[in-house]
C-alpha positions in Angstrom: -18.0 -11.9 -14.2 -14.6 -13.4 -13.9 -11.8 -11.1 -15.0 -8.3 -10.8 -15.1 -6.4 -7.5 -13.6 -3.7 -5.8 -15.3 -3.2 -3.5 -12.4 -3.5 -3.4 -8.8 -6.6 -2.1 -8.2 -7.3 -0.7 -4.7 -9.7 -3.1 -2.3 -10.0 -5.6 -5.2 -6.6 -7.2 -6.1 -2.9 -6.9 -7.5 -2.2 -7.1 -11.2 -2.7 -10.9 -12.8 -5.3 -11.9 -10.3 -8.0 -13.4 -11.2 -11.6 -11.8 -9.2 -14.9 -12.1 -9.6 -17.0 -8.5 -9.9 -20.1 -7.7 -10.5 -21.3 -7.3 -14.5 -21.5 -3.3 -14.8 -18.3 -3.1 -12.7 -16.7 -5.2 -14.8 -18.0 -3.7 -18.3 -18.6 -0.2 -17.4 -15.4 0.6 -15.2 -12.3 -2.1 -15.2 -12.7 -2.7 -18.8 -13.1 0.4 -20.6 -10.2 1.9 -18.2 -7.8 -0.5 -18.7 -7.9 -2.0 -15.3 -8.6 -5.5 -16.6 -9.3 -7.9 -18.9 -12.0 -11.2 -19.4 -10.6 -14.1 -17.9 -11.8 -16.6 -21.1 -9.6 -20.1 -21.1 -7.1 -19.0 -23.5 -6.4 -15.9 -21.3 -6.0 -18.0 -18.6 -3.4 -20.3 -20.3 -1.2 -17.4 -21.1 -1.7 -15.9 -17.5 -0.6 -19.3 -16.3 2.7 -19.4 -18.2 3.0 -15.7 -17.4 3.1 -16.4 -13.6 5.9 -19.4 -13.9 8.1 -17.5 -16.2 7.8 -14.5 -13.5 8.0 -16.8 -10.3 11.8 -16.8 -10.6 11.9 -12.6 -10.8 9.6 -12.4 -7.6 11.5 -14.4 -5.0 14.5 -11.8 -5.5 11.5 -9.3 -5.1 10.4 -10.8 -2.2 13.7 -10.6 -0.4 14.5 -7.0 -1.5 11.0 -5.9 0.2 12.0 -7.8 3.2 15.3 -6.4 3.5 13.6 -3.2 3.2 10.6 -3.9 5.8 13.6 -4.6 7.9 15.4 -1.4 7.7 11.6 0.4 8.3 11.3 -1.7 11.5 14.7 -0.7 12.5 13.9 3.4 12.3 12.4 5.7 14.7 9.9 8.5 13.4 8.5 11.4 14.9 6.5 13.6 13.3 5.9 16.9 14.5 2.4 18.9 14.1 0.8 21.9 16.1 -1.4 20.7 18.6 -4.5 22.5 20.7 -5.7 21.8 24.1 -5.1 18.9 25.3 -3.2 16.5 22.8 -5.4 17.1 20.0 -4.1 18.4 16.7 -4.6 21.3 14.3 -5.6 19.4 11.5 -4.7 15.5 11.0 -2.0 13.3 10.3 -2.4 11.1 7.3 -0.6 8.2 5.3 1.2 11.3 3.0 2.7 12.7 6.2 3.6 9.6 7.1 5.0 8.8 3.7 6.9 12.3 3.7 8.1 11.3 7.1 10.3 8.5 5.7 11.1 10.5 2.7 13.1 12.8 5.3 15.1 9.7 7.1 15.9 8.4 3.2 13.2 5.3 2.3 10.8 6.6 -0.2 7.7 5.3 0.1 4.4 5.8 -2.2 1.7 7.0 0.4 -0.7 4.8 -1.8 0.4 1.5 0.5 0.7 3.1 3.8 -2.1 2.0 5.6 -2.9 4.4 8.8 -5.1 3.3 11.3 -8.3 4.7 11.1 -7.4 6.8 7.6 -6.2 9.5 10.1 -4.7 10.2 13.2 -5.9 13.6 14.9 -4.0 13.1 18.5 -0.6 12.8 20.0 1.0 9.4 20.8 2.5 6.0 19.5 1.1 4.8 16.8 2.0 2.0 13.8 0.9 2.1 10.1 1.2 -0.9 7.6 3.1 -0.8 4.6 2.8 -2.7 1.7 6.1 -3.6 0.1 5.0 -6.6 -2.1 1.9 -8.2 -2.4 3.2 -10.9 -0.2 5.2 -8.1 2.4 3.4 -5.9 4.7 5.6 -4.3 7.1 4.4 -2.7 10.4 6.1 0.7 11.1 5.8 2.2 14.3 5.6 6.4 14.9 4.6 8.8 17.4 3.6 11.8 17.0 4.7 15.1 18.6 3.9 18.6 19.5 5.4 20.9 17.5 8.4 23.2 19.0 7.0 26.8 19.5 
């Protein structure tokens, strides 16, 4: 089933792509919730003319998400958690830390397109998440991770 997204939908695509799903995907889930709609010819027309009027609007997208993926590049995070023996940690470090992280040094960042390796981090040391600015910028942010002041 060919359909059209309104939405960015998570491990399937941004909003005005056109995917193929399975049927009962399609008509059970993306359809009913809004997520999407049927890609029929005339939908695809108006997609079409969609996309060229917005081309202009994303270029000056693009280059405000790569002036921002240069300022992330540019900072130096630590984040600070209680650790055990060894350099294990109490607990995990995930992409909202990470996300609250950057909040503190003054880039807000949705924790829905940081992209931690492994979906969590449970030790001490360098590390680098990806972020998603744009669908067509992904930014690499580097972090490390330290023990917590007693």
């Amino acid at each position: 089933m060919e359909l059209i997204l309104k939405r960015d939908v998570e491990n399937l695509g941004f909003a005005d792509d056109v995917v193929e799903v399975k049927n009962g995907y399609g008509r059970n889930y993306l359809i009913p919730q809004g997520f999407a709609v049927l890609a029929t010819p005339s939908a695809k027309k108006v997609l079409a003319e969609t996309l060229k009027q917005r081309s202009f609007k994303e270029k000056k997208e693009i280059e405000d998400a790569q002036k921002v993926a240069k300022k992330l590049g540019g900072l130096e995070i630590k984040i600070s958690a209680k650790v055990g023996t060894g350099d294990k940690l109490f607990g995990s470090i995930s992409n909202a830390d990470v996300a609250d992280a950057f909040a503190k040094e003054g880039v807000e960042l949705e924790k829905k397109f940081i992209t931690v390796p492994g979906g969590t981090i449970k030790r001490l040391g360098q590390y680098e998440a990806s972020v998603r600015l744009h669908r067509e910028v992904v930014a690499p942010v580097a972090f490390e991770i330290v023990a917590q002041a007693k």
